[in-house]
C-alpha positions as CSV (number, residue, x, y, z in Angstrom):
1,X,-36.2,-4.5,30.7
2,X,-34.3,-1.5,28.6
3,X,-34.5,-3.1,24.3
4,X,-33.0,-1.0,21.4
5,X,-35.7,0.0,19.9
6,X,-35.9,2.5,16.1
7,X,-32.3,0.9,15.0
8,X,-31.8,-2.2,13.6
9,X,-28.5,-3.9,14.9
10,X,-27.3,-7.3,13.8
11,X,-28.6,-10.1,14.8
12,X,-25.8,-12.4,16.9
13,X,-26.0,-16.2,16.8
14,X,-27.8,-18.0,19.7
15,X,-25.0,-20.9,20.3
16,X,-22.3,-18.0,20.5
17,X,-19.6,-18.0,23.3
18,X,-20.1,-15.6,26.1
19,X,-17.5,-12.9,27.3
20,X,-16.3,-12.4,30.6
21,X,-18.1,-9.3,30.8
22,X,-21.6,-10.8,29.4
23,X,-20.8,-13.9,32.1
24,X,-21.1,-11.4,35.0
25,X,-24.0,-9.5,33.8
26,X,-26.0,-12.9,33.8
27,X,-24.4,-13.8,37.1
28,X,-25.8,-10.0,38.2
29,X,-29.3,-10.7,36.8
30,X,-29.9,-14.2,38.3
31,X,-28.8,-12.7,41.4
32,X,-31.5,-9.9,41.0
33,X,-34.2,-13.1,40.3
34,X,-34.6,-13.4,36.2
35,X,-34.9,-16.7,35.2
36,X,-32.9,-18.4,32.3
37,X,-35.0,-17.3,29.6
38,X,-35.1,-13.9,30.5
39,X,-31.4,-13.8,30.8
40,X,-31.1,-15.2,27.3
41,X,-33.3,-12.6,26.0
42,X,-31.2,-9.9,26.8
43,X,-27.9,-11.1,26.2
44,X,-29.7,-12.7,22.8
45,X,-28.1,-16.1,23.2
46,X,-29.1,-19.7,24.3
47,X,-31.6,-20.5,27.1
48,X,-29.1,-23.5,27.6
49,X,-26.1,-21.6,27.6
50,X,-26.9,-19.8,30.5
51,X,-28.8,-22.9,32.5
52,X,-25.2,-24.2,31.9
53,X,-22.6,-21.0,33.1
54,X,-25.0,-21.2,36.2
55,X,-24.3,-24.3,37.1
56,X,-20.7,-23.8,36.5
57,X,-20.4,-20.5,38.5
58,X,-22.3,-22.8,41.2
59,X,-19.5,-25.3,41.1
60,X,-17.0,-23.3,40.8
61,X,-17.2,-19.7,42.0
62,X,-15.7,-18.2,39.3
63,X,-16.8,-16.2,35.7
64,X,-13.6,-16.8,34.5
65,X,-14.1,-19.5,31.5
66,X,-12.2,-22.3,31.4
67,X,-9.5,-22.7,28.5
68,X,-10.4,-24.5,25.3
69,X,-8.3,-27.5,24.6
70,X,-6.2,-26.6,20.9
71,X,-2.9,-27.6,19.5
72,X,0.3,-26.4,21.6
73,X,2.0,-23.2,20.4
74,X,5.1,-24.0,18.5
75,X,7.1,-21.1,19.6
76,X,8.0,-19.3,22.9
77,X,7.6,-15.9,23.5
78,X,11.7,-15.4,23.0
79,X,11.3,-17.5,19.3
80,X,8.3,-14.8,18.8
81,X,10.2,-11.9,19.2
82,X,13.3,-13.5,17.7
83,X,10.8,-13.6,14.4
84,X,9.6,-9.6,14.9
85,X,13.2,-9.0,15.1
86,X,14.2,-10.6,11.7
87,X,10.9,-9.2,9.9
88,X,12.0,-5.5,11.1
89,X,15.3,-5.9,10.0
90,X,14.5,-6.7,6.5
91,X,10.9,-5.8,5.8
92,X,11.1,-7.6,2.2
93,X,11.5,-10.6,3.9
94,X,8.1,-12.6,3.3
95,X,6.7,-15.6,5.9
96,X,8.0,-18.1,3.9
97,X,11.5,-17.2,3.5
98,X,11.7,-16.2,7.3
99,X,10.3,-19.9,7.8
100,X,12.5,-21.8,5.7
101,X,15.7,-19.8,5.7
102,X,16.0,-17.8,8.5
103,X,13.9,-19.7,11.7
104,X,15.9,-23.0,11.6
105,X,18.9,-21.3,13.2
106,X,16.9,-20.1,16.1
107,X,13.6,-21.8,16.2
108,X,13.4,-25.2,17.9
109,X,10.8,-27.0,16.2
110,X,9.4,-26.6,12.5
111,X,7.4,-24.3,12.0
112,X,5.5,-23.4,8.4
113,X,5.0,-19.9,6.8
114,X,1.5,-19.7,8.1
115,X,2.8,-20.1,11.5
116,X,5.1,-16.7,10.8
117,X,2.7,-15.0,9.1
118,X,0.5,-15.3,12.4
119,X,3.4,-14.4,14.4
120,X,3.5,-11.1,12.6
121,X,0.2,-10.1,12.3
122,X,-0.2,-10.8,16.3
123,X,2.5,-7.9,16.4
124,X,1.1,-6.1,13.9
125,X,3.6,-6.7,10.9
126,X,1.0,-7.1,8.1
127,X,2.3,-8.3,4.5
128,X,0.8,-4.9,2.1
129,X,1.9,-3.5,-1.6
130,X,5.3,-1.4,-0.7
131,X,4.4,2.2,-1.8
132,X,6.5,3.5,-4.9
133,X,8.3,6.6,-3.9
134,X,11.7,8.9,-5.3
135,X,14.3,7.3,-4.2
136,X,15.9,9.9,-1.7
137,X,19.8,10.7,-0.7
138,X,20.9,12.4,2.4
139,X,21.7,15.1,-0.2
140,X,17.7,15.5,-0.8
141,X,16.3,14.9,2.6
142,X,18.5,17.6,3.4
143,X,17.2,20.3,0.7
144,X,13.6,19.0,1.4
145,X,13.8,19.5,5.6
146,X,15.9,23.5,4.7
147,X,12.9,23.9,1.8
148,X,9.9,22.7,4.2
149,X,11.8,25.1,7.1
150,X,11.9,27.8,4.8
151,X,8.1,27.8,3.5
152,X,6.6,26.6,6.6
153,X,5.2,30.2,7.0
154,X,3.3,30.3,4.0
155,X,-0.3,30.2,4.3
156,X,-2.9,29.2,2.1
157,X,-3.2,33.1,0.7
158,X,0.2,32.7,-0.2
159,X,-0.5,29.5,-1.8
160,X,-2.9,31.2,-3.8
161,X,-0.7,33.1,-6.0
162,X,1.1,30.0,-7.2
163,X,0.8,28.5,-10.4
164,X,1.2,24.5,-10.3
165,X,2.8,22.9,-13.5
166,X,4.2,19.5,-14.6
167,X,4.2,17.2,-17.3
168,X,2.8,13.2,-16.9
169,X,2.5,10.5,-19.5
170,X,-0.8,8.5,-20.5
171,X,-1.2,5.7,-22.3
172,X,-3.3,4.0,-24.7
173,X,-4.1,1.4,-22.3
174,X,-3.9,3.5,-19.3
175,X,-3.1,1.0,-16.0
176,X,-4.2,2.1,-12.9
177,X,-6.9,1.7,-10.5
178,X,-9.1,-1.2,-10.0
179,X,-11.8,-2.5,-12.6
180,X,-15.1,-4.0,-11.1
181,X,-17.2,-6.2,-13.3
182,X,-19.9,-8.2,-12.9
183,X,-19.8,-11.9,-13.9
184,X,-21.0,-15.6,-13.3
185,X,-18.9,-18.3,-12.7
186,X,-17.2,-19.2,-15.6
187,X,-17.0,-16.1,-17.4
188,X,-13.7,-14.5,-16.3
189,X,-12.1,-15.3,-19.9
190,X,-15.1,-13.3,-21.6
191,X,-14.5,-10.4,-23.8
192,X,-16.6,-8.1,-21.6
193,X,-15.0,-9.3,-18.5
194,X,-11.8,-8.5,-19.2
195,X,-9.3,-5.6,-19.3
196,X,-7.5,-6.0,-22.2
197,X,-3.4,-4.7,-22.2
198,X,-1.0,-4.2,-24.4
199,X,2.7,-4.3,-24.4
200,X,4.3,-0.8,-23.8
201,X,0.8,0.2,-23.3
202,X,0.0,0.2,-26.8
203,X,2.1,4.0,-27.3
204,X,1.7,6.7,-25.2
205,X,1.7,10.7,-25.1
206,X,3.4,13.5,-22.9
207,X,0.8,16.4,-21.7
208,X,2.0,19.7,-20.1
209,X,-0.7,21.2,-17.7
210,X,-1.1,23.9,-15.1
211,X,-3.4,24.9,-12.9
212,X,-4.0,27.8,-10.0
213,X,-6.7,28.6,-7.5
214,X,-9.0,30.0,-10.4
215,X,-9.0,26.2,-11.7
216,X,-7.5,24.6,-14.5
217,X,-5.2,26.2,-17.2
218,X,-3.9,25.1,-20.1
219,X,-3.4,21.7,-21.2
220,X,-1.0,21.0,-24.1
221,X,-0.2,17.8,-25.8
222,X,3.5,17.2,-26.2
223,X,4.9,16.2,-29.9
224,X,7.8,14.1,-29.7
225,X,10.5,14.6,-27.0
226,X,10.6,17.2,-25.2
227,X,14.1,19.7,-24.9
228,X,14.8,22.8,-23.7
229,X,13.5,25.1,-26.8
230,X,10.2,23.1,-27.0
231,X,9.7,23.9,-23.6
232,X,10.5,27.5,-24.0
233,X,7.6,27.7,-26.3
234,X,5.2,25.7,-24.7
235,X,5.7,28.9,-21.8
236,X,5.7,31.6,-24.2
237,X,2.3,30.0,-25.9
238,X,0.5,28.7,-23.1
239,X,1.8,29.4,-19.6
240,X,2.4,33.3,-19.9
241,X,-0.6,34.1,-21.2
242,X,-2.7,32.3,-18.5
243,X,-0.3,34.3,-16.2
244,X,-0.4,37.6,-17.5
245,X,-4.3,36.7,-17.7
246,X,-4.5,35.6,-13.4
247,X,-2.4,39.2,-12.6
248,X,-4.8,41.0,-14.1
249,X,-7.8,39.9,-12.6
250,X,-6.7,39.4,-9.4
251,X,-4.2,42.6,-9.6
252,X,-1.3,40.7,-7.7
253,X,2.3,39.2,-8.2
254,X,1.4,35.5,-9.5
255,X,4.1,32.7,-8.9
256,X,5.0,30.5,-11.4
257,X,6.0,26.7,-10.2
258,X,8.0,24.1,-11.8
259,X,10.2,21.1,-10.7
260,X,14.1,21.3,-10.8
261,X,14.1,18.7,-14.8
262,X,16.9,19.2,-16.7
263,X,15.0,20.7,-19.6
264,X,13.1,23.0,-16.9
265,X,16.5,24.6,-15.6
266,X,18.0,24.8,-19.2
267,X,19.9,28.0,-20.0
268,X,17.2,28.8,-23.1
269,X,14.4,28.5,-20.4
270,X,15.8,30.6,-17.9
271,X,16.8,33.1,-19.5
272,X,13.5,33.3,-21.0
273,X,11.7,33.6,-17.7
274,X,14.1,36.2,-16.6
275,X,13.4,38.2,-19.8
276,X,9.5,38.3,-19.1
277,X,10.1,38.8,-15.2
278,X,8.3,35.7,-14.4
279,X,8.4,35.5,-10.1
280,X,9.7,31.4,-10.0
281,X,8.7,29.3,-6.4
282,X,11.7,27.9,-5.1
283,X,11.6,23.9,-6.1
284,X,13.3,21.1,-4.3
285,X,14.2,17.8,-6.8
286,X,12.8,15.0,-5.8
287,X,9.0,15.9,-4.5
288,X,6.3,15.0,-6.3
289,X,4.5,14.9,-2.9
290,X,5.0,18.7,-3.0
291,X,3.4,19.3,-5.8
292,X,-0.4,18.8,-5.9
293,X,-0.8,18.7,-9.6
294,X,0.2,14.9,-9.2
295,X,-3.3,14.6,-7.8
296,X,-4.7,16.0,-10.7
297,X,-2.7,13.5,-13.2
298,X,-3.6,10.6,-11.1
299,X,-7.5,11.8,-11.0
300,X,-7.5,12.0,-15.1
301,X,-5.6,8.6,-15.6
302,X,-8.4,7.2,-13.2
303,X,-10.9,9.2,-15.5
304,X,-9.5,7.2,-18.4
305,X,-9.8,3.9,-17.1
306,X,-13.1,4.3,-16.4
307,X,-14.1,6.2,-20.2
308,X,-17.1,4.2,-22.0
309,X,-16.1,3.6,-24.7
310,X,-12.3,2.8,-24.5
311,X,-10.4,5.3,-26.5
312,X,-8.8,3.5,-30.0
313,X,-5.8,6.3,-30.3
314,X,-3.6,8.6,-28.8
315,X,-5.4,11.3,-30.4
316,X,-8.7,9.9,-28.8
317,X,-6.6,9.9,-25.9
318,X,-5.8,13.4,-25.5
319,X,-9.1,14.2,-26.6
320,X,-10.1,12.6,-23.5
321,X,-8.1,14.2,-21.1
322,X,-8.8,17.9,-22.4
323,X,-12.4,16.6,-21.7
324,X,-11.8,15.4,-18.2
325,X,-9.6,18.4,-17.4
326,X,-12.2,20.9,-18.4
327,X,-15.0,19.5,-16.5
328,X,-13.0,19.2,-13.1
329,X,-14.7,21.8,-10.7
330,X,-12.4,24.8,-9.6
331,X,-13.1,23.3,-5.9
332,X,-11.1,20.5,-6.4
333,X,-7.8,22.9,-7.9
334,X,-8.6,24.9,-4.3
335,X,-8.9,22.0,-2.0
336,X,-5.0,21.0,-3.3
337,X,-3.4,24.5,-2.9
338,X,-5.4,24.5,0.7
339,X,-3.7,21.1,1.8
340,X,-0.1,22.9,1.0
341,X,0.3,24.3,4.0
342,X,0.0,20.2,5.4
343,X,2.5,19.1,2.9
344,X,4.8,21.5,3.8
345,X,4.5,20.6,7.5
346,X,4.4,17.2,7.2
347,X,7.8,17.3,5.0
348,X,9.4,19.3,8.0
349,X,7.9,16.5,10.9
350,X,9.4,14.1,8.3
351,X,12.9,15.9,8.4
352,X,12.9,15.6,4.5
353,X,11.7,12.1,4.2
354,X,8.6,10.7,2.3
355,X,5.4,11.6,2.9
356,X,2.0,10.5,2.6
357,X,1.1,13.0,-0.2
């Protein structure tokens, strides 16, 4: 007798239903002259419960066990697809809606929400949080698929020479991600166990950052709202010299990426970069999934929920974040501009549309 032996497995329970397959082995093994007990042994169930298929398979010549009595279905195979049918036409729908509005006009007999929630989940139509994404037009899809085309030959040297930018707002009570604590019953409502929030988030900030394969550059906290001019200097103060500072060492042409915001493309900001001879990347509007400094954000507003002790300020805030930014390992900047060349081919498979970056 063959037994696992140096890895522990779990355990299954002794009164358990066997399979059809576990049926025929015991069948096979009585046949070959174990007894009961030794049957049970190696299947790990019941002495009885194979004393009991025997006599069964005795009787009646067949493995096959016989159906468990249960309440009747309440729907036929054409009401079940007539319910997949609705649910893929208008994926908002939930199971109680479906049930109370839309199955009495082709559903014989009652049926509850629970009853089209199974229905769904049989065809695999799970109920799950609806990703946020940019709303796209045919007008984008249409840039993104030509832009995806067009880049589709750049490889991850190419990458290389790119400088990511962006800017992303954080607030004083940063939402996001999910906090664990530990508590008995009937503590939920203590001060330690909860996550306090504030309306509005309690005031927020705008940070500017960019980063390239030599890891992070500059981060710079943004006073009031942002125009055109503001931007412009943030550039001349920040960006080009972390630029000028990349083509020296690594003696190439260094790229310099931005998205297509209005303050961005503004005629004071342009003609800036065309005074400097800055080389721009080509941006499509739109794609935040193109751009992997949205990773980045996300990791440091993660980083912020999770800051002992919680920051009391904004400027505690930013301090914060210039912390977090500067301890992020330059493997983690090079890992992003490595999985460009996957954005960029997962945008053209997509023909423009969403991806999961």
């Amino acid at each position: 007798m063959v037994r696992n032996r140096g890895r522990k497995t779990k355990k299954k329970p002794l009164n358990r239903r066997l399979s059809i397959l576990e049926r025929g082995k015991a069948y096979g093994l009585s046949e070959a002259g174990w007894n009961p007990y030794q049957i049970a042994i190696e299947l790990e169930c019941a002495p009885k419960t194979i004393r009991e298929l025997l006599k069964k398979v005795e009787k009646t010549q067949e493995l096959k066990d016989a159906p468990r009595p249960g309440q009747p279905r309440k729907t036929s195979p054409r009401e079940d697809r007539t319910i997949k049918f609705t649910s893929l036409k208008n994926r908002r729908l939930t199971a109680k809606a479906i049930a109370l509005k839309e199955a009495p006009n082709f559903v014989k007999n009652k049926i509850t929400p629970k009853t089209v929630g199974n229905r769904l989940k049989e065809v695999g139509l799970n109920g799950r949080v609806a990703r946020k994404k940019p709303l796209l037009s045919k007008k984008n899809r249409k840039a993104r698929f030509y832009w995806a085309k067009v880049h589709r030959c750049l490889t991850v040297e190419d990458w290389k020479k790119v400088i990511f930018s962006d800017e992303s707002p954080f607030t004083l009570f940063q939402e996001g991600g999910k906090i664990y604590v530990r508590r008995r019953v009937g503590e939920e409502f203590m001060d330690e166990c909860l996550f306090p929030t504030v309306k509005h988030g309690g005031g927020k900030i705008q940070v500017w950052g960019c980063f390239s394969w030599k890891g992070a550059g500059p981060l710079k906290r943004i006073n009031g709202i942002m125009d055109g001019p503001m931007y412009r200097q943030i550039l001349k103060t920040h960006m080009a010299p972390y630029l000028r500072e990349l083509k020296a060492e690594t003696n190439d042409d260094i790229i310099f990426q931005q998205d297509n915001d209005p303050k961005h493309r503004s005629q004071v900001v342009q003609n800036y970069l065309k005074n400097v001879n800055f080389t721009q990347l080509d941006w499509i509007s739109q794609s935040p999934d193109m751009n992997p400094i949205e990773n980045a954000w996300r990791y440091l507003k993660n980083k912020l929920v999770e800051h002992t002790p919680k920051p009391t300020n904004l400027d505690e805030v930013f301090a914060i974040i210039q912390e977090e930014w500067s301890k992020i390992d330059v493997s983690y900047f090079q890992n992003l501009i490595e999985s460009m060349p996957r954005r960029v081919e997962a945008l053209y498979v997509k023909r423009g549309g969403h991806t999961k970056y």
